[in-house]
C-alpha positions as CSV (number, residue, x, y, z in Angstrom):
1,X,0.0,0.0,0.0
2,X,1.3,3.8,-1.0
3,X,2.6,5.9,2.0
4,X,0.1,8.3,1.1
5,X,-2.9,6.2,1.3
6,X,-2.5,4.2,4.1
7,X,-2.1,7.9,6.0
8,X,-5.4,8.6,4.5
9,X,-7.2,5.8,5.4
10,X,-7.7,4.7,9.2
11,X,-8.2,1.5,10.3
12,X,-11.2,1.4,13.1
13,X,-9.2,0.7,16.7
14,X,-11.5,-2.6,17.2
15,X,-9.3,-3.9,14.4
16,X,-7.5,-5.4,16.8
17,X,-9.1,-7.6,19.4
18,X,-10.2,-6.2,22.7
19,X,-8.8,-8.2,25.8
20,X,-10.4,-7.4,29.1
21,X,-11.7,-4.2,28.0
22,X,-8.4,-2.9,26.7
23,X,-7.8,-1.8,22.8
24,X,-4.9,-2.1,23.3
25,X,-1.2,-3.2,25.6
26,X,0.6,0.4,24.6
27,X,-0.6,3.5,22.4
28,X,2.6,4.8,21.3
29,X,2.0,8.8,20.5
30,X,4.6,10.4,17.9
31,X,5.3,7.9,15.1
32,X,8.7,9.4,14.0
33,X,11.7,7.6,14.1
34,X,11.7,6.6,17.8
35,X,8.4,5.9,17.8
36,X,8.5,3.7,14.8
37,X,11.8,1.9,16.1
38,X,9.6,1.5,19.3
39,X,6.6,-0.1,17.4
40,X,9.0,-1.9,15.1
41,X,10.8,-3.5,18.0
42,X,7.9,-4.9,19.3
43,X,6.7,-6.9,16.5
44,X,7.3,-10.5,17.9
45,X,6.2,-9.6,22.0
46,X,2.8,-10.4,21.3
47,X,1.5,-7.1,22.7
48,X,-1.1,-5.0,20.9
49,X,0.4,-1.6,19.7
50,X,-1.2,1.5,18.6
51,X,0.8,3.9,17.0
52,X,-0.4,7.6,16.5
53,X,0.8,10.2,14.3
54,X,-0.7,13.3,13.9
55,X,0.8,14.3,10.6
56,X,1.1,12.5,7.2
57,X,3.7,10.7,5.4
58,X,4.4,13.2,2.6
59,X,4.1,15.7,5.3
60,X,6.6,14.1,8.2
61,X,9.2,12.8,5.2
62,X,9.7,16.1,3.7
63,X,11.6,16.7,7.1
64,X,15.2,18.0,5.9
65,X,17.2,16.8,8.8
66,X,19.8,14.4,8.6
67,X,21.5,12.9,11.6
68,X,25.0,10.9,12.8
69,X,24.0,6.7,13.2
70,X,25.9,5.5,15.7
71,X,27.0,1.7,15.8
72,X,24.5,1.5,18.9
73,X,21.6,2.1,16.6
74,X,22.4,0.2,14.0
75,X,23.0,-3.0,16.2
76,X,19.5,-2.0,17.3
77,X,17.9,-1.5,14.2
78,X,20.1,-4.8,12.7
79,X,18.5,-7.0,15.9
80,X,15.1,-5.6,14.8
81,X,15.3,-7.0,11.1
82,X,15.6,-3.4,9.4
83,X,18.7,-2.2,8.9
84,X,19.2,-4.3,5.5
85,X,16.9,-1.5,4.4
86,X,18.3,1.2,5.6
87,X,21.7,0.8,4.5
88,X,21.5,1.0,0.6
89,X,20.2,4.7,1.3
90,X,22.8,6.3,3.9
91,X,26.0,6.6,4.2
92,X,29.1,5.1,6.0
93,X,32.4,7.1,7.4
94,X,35.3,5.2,8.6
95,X,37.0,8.2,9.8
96,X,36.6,11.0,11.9
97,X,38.7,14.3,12.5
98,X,38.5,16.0,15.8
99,X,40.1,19.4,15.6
100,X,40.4,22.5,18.2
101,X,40.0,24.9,15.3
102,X,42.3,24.8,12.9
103,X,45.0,23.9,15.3
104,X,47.7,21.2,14.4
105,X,47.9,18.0,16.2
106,X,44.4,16.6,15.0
107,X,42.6,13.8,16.7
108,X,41.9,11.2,14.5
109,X,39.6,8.1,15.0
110,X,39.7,4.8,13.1
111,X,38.1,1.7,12.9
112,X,40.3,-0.2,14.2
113,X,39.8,2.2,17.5
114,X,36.5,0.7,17.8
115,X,37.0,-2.8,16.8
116,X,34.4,-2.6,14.1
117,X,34.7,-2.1,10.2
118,X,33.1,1.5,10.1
119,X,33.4,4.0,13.1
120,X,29.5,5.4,11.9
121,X,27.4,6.3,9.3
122,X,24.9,9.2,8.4
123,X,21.4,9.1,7.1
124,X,18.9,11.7,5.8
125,X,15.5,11.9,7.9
126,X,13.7,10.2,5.1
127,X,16.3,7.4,4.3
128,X,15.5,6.4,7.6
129,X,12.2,7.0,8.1
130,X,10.9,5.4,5.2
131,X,12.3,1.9,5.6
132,X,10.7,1.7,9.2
133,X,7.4,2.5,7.8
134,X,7.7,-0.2,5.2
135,X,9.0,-2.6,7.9
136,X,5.6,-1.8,10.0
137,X,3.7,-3.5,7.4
138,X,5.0,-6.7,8.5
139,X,3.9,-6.1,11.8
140,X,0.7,-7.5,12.4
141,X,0.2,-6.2,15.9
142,X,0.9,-3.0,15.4
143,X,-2.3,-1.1,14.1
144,X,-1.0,2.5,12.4
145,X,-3.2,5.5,12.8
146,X,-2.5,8.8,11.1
147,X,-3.4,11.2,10.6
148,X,-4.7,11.0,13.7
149,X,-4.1,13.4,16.9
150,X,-4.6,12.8,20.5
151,X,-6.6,15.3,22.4
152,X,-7.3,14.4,25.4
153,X,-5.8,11.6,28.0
154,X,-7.1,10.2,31.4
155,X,-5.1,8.3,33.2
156,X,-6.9,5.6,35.7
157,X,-5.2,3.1,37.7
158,X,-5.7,0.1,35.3
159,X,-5.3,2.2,32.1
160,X,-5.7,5.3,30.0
161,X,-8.1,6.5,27.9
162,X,-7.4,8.5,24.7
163,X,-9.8,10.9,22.7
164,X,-8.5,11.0,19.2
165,X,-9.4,13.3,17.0
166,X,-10.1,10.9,13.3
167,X,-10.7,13.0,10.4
168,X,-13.1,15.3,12.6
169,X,-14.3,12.9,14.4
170,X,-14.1,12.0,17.6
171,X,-13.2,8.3,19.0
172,X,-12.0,6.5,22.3
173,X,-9.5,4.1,22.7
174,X,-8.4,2.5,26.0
175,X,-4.8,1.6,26.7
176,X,-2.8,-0.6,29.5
177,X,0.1,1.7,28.8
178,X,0.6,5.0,26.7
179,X,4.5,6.3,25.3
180,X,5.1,9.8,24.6
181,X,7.0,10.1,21.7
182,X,5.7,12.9,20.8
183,X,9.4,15.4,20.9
184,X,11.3,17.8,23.0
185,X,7.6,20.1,22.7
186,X,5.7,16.8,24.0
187,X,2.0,17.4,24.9
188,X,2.0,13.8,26.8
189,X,4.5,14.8,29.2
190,X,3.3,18.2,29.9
191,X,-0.4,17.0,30.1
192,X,0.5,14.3,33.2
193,X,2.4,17.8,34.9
194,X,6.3,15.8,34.6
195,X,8.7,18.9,34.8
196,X,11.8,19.2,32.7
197,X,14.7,21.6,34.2
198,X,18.1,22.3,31.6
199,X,19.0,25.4,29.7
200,X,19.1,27.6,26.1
201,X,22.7,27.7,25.2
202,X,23.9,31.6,23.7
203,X,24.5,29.2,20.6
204,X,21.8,28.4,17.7
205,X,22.9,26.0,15.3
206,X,22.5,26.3,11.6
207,X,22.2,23.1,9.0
208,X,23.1,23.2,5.6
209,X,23.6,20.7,2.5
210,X,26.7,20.6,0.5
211,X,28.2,19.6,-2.4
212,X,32.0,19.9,-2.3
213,X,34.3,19.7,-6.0
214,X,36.7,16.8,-4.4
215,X,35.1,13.9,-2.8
216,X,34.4,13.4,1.2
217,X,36.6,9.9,1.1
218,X,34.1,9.1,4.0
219,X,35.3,11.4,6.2
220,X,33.0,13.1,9.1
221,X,35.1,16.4,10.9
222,X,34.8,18.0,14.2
223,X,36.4,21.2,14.0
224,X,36.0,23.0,17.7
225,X,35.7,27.0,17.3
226,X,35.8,29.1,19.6
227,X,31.8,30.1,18.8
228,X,31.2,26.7,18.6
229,X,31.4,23.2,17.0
230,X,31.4,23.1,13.4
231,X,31.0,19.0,11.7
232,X,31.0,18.0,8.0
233,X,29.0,14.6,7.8
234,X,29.5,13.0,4.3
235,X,26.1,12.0,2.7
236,X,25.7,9.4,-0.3
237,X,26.1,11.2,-3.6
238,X,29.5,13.1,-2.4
239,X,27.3,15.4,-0.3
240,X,28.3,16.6,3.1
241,X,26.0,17.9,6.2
242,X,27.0,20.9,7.9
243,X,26.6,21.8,11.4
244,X,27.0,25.0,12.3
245,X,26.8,26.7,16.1
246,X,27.3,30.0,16.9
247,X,26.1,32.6,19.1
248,X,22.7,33.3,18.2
249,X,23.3,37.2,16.7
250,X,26.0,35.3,14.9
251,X,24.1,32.7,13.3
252,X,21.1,35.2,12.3
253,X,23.4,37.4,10.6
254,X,25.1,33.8,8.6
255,X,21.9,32.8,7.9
256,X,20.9,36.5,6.2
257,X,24.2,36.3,4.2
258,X,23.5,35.9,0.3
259,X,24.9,32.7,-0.5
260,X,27.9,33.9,-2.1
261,X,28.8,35.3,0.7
262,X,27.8,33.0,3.4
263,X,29.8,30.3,1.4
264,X,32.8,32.0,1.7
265,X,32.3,32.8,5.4
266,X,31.5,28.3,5.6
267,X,34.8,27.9,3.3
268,X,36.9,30.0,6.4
269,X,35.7,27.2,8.8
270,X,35.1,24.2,6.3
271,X,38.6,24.2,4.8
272,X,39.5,23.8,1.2
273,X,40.6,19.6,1.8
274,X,37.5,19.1,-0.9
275,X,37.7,22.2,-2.9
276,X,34.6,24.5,-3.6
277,X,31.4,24.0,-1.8
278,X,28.1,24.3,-3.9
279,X,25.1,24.9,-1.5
280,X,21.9,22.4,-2.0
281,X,18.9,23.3,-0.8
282,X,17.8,25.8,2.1
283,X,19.7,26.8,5.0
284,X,17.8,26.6,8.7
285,X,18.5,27.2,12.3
286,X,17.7,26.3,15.6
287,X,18.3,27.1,18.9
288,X,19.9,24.8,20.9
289,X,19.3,23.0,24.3
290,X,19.7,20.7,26.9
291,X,16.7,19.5,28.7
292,X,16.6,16.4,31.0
293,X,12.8,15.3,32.2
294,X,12.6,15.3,36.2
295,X,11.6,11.4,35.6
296,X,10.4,9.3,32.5
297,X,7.7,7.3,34.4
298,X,4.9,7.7,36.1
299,X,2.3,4.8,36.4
300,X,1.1,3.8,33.3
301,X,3.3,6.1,30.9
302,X,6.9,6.1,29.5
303,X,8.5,9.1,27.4
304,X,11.6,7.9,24.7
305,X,13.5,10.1,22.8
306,X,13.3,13.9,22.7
307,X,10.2,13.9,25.0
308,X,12.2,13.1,28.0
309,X,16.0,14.7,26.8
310,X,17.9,17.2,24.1
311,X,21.3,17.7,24.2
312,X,23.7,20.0,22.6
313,X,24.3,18.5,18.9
314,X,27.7,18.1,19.5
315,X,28.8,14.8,18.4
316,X,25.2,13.8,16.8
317,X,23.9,11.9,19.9
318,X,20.4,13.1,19.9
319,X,18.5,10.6,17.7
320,X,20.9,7.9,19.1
321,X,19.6,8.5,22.4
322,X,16.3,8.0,21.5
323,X,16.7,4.9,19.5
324,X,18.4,3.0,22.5
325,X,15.4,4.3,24.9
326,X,12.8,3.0,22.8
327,X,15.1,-0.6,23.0
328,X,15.6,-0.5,26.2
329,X,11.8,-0.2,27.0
330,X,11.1,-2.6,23.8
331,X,13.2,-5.2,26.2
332,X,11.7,-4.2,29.5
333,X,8.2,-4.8,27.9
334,X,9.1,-7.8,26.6
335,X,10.8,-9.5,29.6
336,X,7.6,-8.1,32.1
337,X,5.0,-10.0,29.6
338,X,7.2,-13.3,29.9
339,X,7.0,-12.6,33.5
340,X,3.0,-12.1,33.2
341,X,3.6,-8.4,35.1
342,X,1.3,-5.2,34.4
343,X,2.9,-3.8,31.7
344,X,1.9,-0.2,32.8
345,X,2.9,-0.4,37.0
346,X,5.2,1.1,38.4
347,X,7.5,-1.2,39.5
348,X,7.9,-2.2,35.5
349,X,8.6,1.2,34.0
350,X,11.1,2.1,37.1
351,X,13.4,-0.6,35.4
352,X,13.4,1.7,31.8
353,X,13.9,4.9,33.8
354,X,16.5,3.6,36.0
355,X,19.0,2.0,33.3
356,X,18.2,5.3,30.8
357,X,18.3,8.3,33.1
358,X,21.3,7.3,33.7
359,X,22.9,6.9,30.8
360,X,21.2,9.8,29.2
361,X,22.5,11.9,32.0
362,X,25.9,11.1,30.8
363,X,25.9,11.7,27.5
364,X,24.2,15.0,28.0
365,X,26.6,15.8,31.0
366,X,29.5,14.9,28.1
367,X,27.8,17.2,25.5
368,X,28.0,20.2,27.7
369,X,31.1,19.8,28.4
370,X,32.9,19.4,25.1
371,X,30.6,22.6,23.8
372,X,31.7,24.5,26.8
373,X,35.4,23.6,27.2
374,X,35.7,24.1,23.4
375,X,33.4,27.1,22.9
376,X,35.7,29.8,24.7
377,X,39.3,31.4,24.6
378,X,40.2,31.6,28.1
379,X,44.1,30.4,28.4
380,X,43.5,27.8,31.5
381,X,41.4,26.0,29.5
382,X,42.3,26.7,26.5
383,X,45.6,24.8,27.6
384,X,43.6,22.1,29.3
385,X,41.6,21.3,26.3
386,X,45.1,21.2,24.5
387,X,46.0,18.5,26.8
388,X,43.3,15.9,26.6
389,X,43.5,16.3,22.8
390,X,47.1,15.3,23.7
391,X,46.0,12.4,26.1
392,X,43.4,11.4,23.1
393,X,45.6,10.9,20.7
394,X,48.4,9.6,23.1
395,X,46.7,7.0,25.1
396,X,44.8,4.3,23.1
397,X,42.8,3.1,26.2
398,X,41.6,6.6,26.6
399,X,40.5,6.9,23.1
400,X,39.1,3.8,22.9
401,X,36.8,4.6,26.1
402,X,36.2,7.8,24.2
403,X,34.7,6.6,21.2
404,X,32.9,4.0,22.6
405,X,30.9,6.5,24.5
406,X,30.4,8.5,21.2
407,X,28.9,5.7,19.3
408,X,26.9,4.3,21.9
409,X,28.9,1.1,22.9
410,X,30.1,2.2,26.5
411,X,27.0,1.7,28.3
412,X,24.6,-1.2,28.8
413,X,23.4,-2.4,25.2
414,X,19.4,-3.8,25.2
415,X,19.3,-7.6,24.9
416,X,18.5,-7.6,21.3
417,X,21.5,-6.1,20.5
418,X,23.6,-8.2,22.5
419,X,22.3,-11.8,21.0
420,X,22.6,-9.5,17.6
421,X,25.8,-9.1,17.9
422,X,26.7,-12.9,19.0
């Protein structure tokens, strides 16, 4: 079935079976990438899934983001069945260049650092989000409804009750378990009164397409200004990603430039390594932010992805962090319903929060960091940066431990991706 008309067209939620007055075992709201992965995940637990989007295909693929894929995800999405998809349509790197500016003595990272045959690869929103969406076809027990919205939840002790809003109409559904995926905005978590506490960074970041004259050998750069990180991720087609943070007056007057000009001001911190730079497309920007959610359970809900975290785009964790949430909870689910618990309790969704909030808090605690240490020109640290560039490229264990937290591998990996990688 087209994209386009299965977002037109419904199915009724009694599609599915009823069991003791539930529609369903989870309603997963926000069917982007983490929620998909989430849905996808799930397809041999024998739970009932809902997954609600509020937006269309044509309308959520047009999206023009592009994002880092760390080796974490793609274990993930390789244990889930998908990744043979995925792949033809992205693109691999198997080497990066860390830089303090344009300072000598670059950092460089190899495969052989990690032990793997590529340190990464990078993936345009739709290359990604298309193959899960095909993949969701084979998924009996997940029942996909969009355009649909949610406008109203109650939460009662044994479930939660949904209003959705179906072409105009209005219809009930009646969960054991709801997921907010739903973004860093998320309407679920704001509705059940969860509090968030982070900051705006005096950065925004601006994206960009590329096409450089010489080709990007696979190459993904970190280059460390002093107004901020600047990477070049190499896309299929010899096209590169920038991303670009500055202090916000900074990046509004870039962004205003012409583009004659504001290629010449990207060539200054690009380099000339691939000759000239050809813009494709629009240019857009962001503010940027860390935000870490007080908790990411309550009784009977769970928030994944950007609903219950953002970090600094530093070193393209964002997405990554969401895709190991939604298989950590994937695994927790799984291993409660063996265990014939209450999916939605408590004492079930403690386990997700407790192994993620965690981790999470790491990698954002390490985001802030790097943009902070980096993003200034006062001599102490300036000097200290200086050495643990030093120690990187001077102490294998170190960089080693370094990169495995970059690409997900340093912390606990979800089940499937353990007898994945076996």
């Amino acid at each position: 079935m087209a994209f386009e008309q299965l977002s037109q067209s419904v199915s009724p939620p009694q599609a599915i079976a009823p069991n003791n007055g539930f529609d369903y075992d989870l309603a997963i709201v926000g069917g982007g990438i983490v929620g998909l992965t989430l849905a996808c995940a799930l397809k041999n637990s024998g739970l009932r899934v809902a997954l609600i989007e509020a937006k269309p295909y044509s309308v959520a693929a047009m999206k023009g983001q592009a994002y880092a894929v760390h080796m974490s995800s793609r274990l993930i999405l390789s244990a889930i069945g998908v990744w043979d998809k995925i792949l033809p349509g992205i693109e691999t790197f198997h080497h990066v260049k860390l830089s303090d500016a344009d300072r000598p003595n670059v950092v460089e990272f190899h495969p052989k650092d990690l032990g793997t045959e590529v340190i990464g690869y990078v993936a345009e929103h739709q290359a990604l989000l298309t193959p899960l969406q095909e993949f969701l076809h084979e998924c009996s027990n997940v029942e996909y409804l969009c355009p649909v919205e949610v406008v109203r939840t109650e939460f009662q002790s044994h479930g939660v009750e949904l209003t959705l809003n179906v072409s105009g109409k209005s219809r009930q559904i009646c969960t054991r378990l709801l997921v907010a995926a739903d973004g860093a905005r998320s309407r679920i978590r704001q509705n059940a009164g969860i509090k968030t506490w982070g900051w705006q960074y005096w950065q925004s970041c601006i994206v960009a397409f590329v096409k450089p004259e010489k080709p990007h050998n696979n190459t993904a750069y970190e280059k460390f200004w002093s107004s901020g990180p600047f990477a070049i991720l190499p896309l299929p087609g010899n096209r590169c990603r920038i991303v670009w943070t500055a202090p916000h007056a900074e990046a509004k007057a870039l962004l205003e430039l012409d583009d004659e000009r504001f290629l010449a001001e990207l060539t200054r911190r690009y380099g000339t390594q691939m000759g000239e730079l050809q813009l494709e497309g629009d240019r857009f920007m962001f503010p940027v932010q860390l935000m870490q959610s007080d908790r990411y359970v309550l009784p009977r809900l769970a928030l994944v992805g950007d609903a219950a975290h953002c970090c600094h785009p530093v070193g393209g964790q964002g997405l990554n962090l969401g895709i190991r949430d939604a298989a950590a909870l994937a695994e927790v689910l799984q291993t409660a319903t063996r265990q014939g618990e209450d999916l939605g309790s408590l004492q079930v969704l403690k386990r997700y929060e407790r192994w993620r909030k965690r981790e999470n808090s790491v990698v954002l605690g390490f985001t802030d960091l790097l943009d902070r240490t980096f993003s200034n020109n006062y001599l102490p640290v300036a000097i200290a940066r200086q050495f643990g560039l030093w120690v990187l490229r001077r102490v294998p264990i170190v960089k080693r431990s370094a990169l495995q937290l970059m690409t997900g591998l340093g912390g606990r990996l979800p089940q499937v991706t353990v007898i994945s990688d076996q």
